[in-house]
Structures are given as C-alpha cells and as structure tokens.
ROMI-879789 format. One record per residue (C-alpha): residue number from 1; x, y, z. Coordinates in steps of 0.001 Angstrom, whole numbers, plus 500000, padded with zeros to 6 digits. Example, Ala and Ser with C-alpha at 12.3 -4.5 7.8 and 13.67 -1.06 7.14 Angstrom:
BEGIN
<pt pos="1" px="512300" py="495500" pz="507800"/>
<pt pos="2" px="513670" py="498940" pz="507140"/>
END
This chain:
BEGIN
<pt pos="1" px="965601" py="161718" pz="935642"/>
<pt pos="2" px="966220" py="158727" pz="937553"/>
<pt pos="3" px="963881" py="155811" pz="937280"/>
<pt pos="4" px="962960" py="153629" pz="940299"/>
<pt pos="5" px="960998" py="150691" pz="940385"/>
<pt pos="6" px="958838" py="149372" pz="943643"/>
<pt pos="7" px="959158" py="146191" pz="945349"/>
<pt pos="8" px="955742" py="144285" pz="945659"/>
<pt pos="9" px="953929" py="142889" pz="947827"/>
<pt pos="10" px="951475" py="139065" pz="947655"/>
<pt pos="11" px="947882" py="139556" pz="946360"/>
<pt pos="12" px="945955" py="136559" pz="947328"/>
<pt pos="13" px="944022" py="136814" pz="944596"/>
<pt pos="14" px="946956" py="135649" pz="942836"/>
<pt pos="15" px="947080" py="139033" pz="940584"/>
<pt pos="16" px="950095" py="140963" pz="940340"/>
<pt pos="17" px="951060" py="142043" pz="943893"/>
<pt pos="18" px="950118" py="145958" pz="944746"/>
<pt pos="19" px="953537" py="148384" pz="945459"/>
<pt pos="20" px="955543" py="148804" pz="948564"/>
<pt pos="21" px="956511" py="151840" pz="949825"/>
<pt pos="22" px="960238" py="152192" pz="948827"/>
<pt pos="23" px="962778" py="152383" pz="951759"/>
<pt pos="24" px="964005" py="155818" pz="952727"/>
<pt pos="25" px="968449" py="155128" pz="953316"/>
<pt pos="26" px="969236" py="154651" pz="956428"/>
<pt pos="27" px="972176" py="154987" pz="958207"/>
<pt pos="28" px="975132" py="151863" pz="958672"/>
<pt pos="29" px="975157" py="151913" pz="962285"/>
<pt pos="30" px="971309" py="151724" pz="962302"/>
<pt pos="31" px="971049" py="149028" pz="960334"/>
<pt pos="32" px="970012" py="145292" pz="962098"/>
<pt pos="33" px="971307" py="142414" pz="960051"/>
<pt pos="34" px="969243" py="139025" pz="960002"/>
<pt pos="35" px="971228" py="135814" pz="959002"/>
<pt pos="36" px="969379" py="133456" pz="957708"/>
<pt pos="37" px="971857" py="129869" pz="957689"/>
<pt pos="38" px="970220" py="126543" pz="956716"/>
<pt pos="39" px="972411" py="123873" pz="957847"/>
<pt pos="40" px="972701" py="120338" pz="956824"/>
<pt pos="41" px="975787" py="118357" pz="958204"/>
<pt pos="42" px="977420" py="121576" pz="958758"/>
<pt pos="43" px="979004" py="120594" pz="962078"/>
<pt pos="44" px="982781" py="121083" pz="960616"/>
<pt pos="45" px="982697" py="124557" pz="959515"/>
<pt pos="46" px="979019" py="126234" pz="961334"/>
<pt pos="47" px="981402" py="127422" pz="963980"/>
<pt pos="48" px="983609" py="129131" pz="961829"/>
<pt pos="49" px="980943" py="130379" pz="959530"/>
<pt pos="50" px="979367" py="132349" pz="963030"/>
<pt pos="51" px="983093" py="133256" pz="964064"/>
<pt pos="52" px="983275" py="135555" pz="961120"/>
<pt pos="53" px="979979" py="136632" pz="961167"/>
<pt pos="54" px="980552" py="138004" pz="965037"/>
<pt pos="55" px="983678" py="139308" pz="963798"/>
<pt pos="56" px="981841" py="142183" pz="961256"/>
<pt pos="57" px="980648" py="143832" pz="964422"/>
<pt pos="58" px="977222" py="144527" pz="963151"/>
<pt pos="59" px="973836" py="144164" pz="964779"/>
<pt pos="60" px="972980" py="141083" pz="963939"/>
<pt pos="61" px="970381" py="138440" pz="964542"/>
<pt pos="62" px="971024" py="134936" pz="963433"/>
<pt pos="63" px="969192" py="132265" pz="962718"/>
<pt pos="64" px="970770" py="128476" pz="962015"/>
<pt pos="65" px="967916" py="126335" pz="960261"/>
<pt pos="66" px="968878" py="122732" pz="961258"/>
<pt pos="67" px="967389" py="120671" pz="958228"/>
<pt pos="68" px="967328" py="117512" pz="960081"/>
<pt pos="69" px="971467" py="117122" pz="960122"/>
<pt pos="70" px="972693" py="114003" pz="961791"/>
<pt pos="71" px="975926" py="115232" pz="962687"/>
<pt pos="72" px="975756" py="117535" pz="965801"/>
<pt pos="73" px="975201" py="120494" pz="963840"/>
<pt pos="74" px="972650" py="122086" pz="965883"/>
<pt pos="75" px="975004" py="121585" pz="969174"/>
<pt pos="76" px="977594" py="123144" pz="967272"/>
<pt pos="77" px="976065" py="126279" pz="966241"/>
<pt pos="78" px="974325" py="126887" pz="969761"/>
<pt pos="79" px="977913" py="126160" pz="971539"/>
<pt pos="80" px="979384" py="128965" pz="968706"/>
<pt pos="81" px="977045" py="131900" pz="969287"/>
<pt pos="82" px="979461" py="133440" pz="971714"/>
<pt pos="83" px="977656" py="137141" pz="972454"/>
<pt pos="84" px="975934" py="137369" pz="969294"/>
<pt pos="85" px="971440" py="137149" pz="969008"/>
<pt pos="86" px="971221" py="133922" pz="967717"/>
<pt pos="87" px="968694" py="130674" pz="967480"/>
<pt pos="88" px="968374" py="127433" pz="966242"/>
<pt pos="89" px="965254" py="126309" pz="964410"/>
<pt pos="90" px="965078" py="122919" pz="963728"/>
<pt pos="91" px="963118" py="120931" pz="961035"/>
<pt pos="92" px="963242" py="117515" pz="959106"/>
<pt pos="93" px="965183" py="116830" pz="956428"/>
<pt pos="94" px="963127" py="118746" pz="953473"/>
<pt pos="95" px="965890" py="121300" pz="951788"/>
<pt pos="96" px="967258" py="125199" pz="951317"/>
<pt pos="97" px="964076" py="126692" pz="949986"/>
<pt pos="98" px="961836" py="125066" pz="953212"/>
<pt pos="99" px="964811" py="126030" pz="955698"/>
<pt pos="100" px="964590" py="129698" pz="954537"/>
<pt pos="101" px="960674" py="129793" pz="954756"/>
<pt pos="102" px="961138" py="128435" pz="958456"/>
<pt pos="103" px="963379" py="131319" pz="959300"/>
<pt pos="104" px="961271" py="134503" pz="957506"/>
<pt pos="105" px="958912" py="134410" pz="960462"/>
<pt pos="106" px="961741" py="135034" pz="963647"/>
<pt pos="107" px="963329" py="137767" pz="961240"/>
<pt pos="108" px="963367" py="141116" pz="962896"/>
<pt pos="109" px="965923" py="142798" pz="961720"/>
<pt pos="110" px="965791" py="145666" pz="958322"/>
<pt pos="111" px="968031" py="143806" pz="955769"/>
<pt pos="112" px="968291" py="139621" pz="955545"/>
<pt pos="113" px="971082" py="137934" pz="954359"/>
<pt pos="114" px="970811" py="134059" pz="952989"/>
<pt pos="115" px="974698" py="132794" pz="954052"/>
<pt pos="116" px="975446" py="129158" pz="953885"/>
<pt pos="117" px="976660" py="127196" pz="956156"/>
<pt pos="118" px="979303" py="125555" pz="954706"/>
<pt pos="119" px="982192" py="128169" pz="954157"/>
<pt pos="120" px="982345" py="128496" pz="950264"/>
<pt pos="121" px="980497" py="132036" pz="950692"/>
<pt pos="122" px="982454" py="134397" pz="953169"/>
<pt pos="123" px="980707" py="136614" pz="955467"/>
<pt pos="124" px="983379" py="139322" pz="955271"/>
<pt pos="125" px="981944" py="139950" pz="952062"/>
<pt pos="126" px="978064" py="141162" pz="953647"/>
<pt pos="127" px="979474" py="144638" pz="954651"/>
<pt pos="128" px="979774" py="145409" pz="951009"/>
<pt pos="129" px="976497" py="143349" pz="950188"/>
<pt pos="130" px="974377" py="145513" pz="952144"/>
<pt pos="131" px="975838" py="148932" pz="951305"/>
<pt pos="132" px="973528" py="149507" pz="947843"/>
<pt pos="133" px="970577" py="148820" pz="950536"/>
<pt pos="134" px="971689" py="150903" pz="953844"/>
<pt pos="135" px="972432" py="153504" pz="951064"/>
<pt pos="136" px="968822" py="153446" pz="949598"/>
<pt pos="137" px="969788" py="152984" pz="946254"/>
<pt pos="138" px="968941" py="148276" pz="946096"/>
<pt pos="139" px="965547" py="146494" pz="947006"/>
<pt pos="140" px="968018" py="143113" pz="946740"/>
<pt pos="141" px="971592" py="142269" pz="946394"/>
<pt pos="142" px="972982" py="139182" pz="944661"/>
<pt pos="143" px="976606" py="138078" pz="945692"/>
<pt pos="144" px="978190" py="137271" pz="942192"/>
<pt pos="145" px="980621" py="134502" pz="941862"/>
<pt pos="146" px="980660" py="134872" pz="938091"/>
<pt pos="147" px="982030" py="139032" pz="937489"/>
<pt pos="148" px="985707" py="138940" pz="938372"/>
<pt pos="149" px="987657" py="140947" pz="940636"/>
<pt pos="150" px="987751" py="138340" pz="943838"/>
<pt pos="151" px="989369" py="134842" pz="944537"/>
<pt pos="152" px="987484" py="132082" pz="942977"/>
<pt pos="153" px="988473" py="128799" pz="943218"/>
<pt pos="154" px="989227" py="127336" pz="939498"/>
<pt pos="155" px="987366" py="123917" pz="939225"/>
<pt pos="156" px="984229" py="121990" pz="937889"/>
<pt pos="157" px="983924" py="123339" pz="934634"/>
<pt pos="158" px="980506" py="121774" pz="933751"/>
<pt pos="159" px="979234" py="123611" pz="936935"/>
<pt pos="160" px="980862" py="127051" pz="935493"/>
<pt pos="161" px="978636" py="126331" pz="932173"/>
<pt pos="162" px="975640" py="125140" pz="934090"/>
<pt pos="163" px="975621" py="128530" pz="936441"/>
<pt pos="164" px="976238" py="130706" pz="933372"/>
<pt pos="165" px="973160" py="128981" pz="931329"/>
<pt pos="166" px="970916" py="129815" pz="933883"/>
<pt pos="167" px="971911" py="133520" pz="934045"/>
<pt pos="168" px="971695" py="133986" pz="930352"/>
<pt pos="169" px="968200" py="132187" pz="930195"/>
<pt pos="170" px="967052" py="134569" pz="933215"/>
<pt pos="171" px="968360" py="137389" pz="931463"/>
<pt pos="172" px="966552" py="136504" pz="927762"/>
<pt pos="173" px="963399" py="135023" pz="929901"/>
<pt pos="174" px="963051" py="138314" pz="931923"/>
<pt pos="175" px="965073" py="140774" pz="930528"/>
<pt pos="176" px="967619" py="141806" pz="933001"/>
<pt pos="177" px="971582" py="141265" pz="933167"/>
<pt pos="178" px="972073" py="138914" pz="936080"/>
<pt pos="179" px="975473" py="137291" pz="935877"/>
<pt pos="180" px="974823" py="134796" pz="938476"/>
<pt pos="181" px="971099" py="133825" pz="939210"/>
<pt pos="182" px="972119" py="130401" pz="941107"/>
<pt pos="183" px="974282" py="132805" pz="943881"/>
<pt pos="184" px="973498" py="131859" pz="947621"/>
<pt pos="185" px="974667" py="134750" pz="948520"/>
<pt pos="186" px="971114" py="137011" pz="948265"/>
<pt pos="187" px="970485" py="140081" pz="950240"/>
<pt pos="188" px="966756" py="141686" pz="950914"/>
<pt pos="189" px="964862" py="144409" pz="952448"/>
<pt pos="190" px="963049" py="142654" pz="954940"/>
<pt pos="191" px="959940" py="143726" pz="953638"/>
<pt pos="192" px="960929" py="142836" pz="950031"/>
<pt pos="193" px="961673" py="138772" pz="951833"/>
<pt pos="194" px="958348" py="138843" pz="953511"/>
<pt pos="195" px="956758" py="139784" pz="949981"/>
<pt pos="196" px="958165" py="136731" pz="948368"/>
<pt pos="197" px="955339" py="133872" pz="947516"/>
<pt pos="198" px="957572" py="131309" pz="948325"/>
<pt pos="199" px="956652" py="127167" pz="947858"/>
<pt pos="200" px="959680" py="125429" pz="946545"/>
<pt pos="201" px="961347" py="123282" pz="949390"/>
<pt pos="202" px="965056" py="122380" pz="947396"/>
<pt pos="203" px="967557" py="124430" pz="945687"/>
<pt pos="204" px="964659" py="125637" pz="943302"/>
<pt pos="205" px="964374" py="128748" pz="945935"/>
<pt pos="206" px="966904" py="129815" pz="944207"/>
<pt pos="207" px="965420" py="130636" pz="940731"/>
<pt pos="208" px="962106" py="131339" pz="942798"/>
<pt pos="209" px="963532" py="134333" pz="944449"/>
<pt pos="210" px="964841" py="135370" pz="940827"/>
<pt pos="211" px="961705" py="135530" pz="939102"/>
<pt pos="212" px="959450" py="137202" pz="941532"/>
<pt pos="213" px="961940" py="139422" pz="942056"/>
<pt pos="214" px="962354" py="140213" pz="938203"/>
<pt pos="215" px="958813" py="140257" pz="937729"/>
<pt pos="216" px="958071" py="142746" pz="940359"/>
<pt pos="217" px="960469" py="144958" pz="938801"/>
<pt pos="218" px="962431" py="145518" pz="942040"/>
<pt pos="219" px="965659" py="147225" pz="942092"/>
<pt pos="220" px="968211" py="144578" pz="941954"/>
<pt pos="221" px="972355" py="145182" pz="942350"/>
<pt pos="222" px="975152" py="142565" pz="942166"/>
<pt pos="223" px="978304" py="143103" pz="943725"/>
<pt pos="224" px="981510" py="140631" pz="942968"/>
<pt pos="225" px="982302" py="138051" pz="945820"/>
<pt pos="226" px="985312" py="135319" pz="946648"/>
<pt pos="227" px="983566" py="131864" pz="946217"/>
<pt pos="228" px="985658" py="129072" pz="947747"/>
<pt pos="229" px="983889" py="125971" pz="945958"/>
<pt pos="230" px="983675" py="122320" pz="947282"/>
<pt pos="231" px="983799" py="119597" pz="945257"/>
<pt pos="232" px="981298" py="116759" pz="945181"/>
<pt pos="233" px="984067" py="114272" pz="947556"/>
<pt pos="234" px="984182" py="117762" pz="950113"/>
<pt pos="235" px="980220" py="117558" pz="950255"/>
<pt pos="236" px="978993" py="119424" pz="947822"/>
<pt pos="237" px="974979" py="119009" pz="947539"/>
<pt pos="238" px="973798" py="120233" pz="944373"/>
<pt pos="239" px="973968" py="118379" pz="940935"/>
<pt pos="240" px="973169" py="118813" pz="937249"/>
<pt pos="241" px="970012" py="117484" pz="938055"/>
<pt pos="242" px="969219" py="120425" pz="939935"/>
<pt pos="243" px="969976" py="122731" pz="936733"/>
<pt pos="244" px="966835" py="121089" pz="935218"/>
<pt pos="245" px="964688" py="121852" pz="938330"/>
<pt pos="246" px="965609" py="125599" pz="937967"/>
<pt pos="247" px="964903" py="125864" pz="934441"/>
<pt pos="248" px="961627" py="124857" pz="934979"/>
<pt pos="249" px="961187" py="127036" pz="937284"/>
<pt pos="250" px="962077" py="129969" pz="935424"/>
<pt pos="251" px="960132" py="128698" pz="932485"/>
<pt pos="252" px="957386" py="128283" pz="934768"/>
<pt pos="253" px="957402" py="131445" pz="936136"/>
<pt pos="254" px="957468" py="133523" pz="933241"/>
<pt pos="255" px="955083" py="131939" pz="931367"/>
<pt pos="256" px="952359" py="132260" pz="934605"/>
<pt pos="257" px="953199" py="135957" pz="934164"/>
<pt pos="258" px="951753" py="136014" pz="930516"/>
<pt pos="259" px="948818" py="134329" pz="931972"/>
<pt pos="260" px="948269" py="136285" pz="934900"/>
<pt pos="261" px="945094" py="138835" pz="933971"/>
<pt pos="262" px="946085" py="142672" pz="933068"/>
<pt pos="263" px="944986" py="145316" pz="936374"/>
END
C-alpha cells in the first residue's frame, strides 16, 4: 500500500491548515513553469541566468524581483527576456524571503521554481527538478547541493558544516531526511506556494518554507544538483550570522506546532 500525504492549505484561525486536493500527473508538455528570480546587484550574470532558462524550451513565465539593486539590474533582465513571458517587479531593498512573497501573486503557471540570480544554481538542472511533480509522485522538490553525483565547487568549509547542521537539526526537529534544508533551489505545486504562511523578509524563507512544509506532511523529493559557489570577495550574501537566524526559525517553528491546539 502506498502512503501519501496532502499538502495544506492556511487556516486563519491559525490551527493546522485543512487538506488540499492532491494533484492528478500531468503531462511534460502541459506543464507551465513560473520562475521566481529575486535579484540584488545581479546585473553581471541576470542575462545569462534568463539565457539558459529560454534555452530549456519550456513554457515558462518569469518573474525578476528587483530588491532595490543599484546596479542596472532591472535594465538588464528586461533587455534579456528575448521571446520568453517575463516581468520585472521591483521593490526596496528588504531581502529573498520579501522578494519571493512579491512574486507569489503574478504566478500563473502549475509548478514554481525559486532560481537565483546569480549563477551558482543552474537552470539546466529544473527539467529534472520538476519531473517527481509533472509525474504526480512530489508536492515539492529541493535541489540538493549536499548528495553527490554532480559538480560542486570544493571551498568554504565552515559553510559545508554550517549547511549540514541545519539539515541534521531539521531532520531530528521534524523527523524527515533532508540533506540540504538551506538549498535555493526549491520547487512547488503552485497551490502548495500559495499555501505557504509566509512573513520572514531575509534568508530565513529558507527554513520557513522547510518547516511548514514538514509540518504539513507534504510529499517532499530531493534530487542532486551542480552548485557553482561564490565566495564572499565574488559577492556572496549570506554569513554565519544567518545560520543563527535559521535555527531559530526552525526551533521556532516546531515548538509553535506543540502549541498549536489538537482538531
């Protein structure tokens, strides 16, 4: 017998959310793809980033989130659309999680992918992200850096330690086997995006996503990716500092969930 669990969808009552309907497959060339790209100072590689995108010759919609860059960044990716669907929404400087929350609403397409901006994740990797949802079988898909089998750039070992932390304390906190919770490589059901309760504004989206999503029991499939890292001097954002923020936030989370009253 094969066991399925639902995704889940917000109670404003602030219970636990009531089920979704789960997602019949559906086949690849039916599929729409939403990109969902928040862009700070990305003007150096947002062009190439939508290059390869265009290049997977899926139906795609995508959506730049200019967080208040000072470089030309919005220019850039407007200039790089070429024949693809695509818009830039534009915001102050306030961070990933608040970029991604400006996006959900202009989404229209069955399956959302989060793809940065800046070239360390490669979008030939989404045809094989979205598979384990077109076939019916994922509610979400995490791109993992951390399970072997593509390149990986060998460098900052404290970040290596930091990244694999957080998975183990997501995997003891909500019991599940997530190798690499701090991925920004997600993939959703739409529905299962627009379902999130989503408030954190920084790089604490990214444990957000991971314990709702845990939580509500959804379906949840990794698949390995290449990860091309930058180092702090190429412009990389995120710091230990950030490490702390997430822990809290998975902390939080789970113990709000023992809290939370039984339905």
């Amino acid at each position: 017998m094969r066991v399925v669990s639902v995704a889940t969808r917000p109670d404003p009552g602030g219970q636990l959310p009531a089920p979704l309907a789960l997602a019949p497959p559906v086949a690849q060339a039916a599929v729409r793809v939403s990109f969902i790209i928040p862009a700070y100072n990305e003007a150096s590689t947002i062009e190439e980033v939508l290059r390869r995108i265009e290049a997977l010759r899926l139906d795609a919609q995508v959506l730049v989130v200019d967080d208040g860059s000072t470089d030309g960044t919005p220019d850039a990716a407007e200039a790089a659309f070429g024949g693809m669907e695509g818009r830039v929404i534009r915001q102050r400087n306030r961070g990933k999680g608040a970029a991604v929350r400006a996006a959900i609403p202009y989404v229209d397409g069955d399956i959302v992918v989060i793809q940065d901006a800046d070239m360390e994740y490669d979008p030939a990797d989404v045809p094989r992200l979205i598979d384990p949802i077109v076939r019916g079988v994922a509610d979400v898909v995490y791109g993992s850096r951390l399970s072997g089998g593509q390149p990986q750039r060998a460098y900052m070992f404290w970040h290596l330690v930091g990244n694999r932390f957080l998975s183990l304390t997501t995997n003891v906190l909500f019991n599940t086997t997530i190798s690499d919770m701090e991925t920004g490589y997600k993939v959703f059901r739409v529905d299962v995006l627009r379902s999130l309760r989503l408030r954190q504004d920084d790089f604490r989206i990214e444990p957000e996503i991971t314990s709702q999503i845990c939580l509500r029991k959804l379906r949840v499939y990794e698949v390995p990716i290449a990860y091309y890292g930058r180092t702090y001097e190429e412009g990389k954002n995120i710091t230990w500092r950030d490490g702390f923020k997430a822990l809290g936030v998975l902390v939080g989370a789970r113990l709000e969930s023992t809290r939370a009253p039984a339905r």
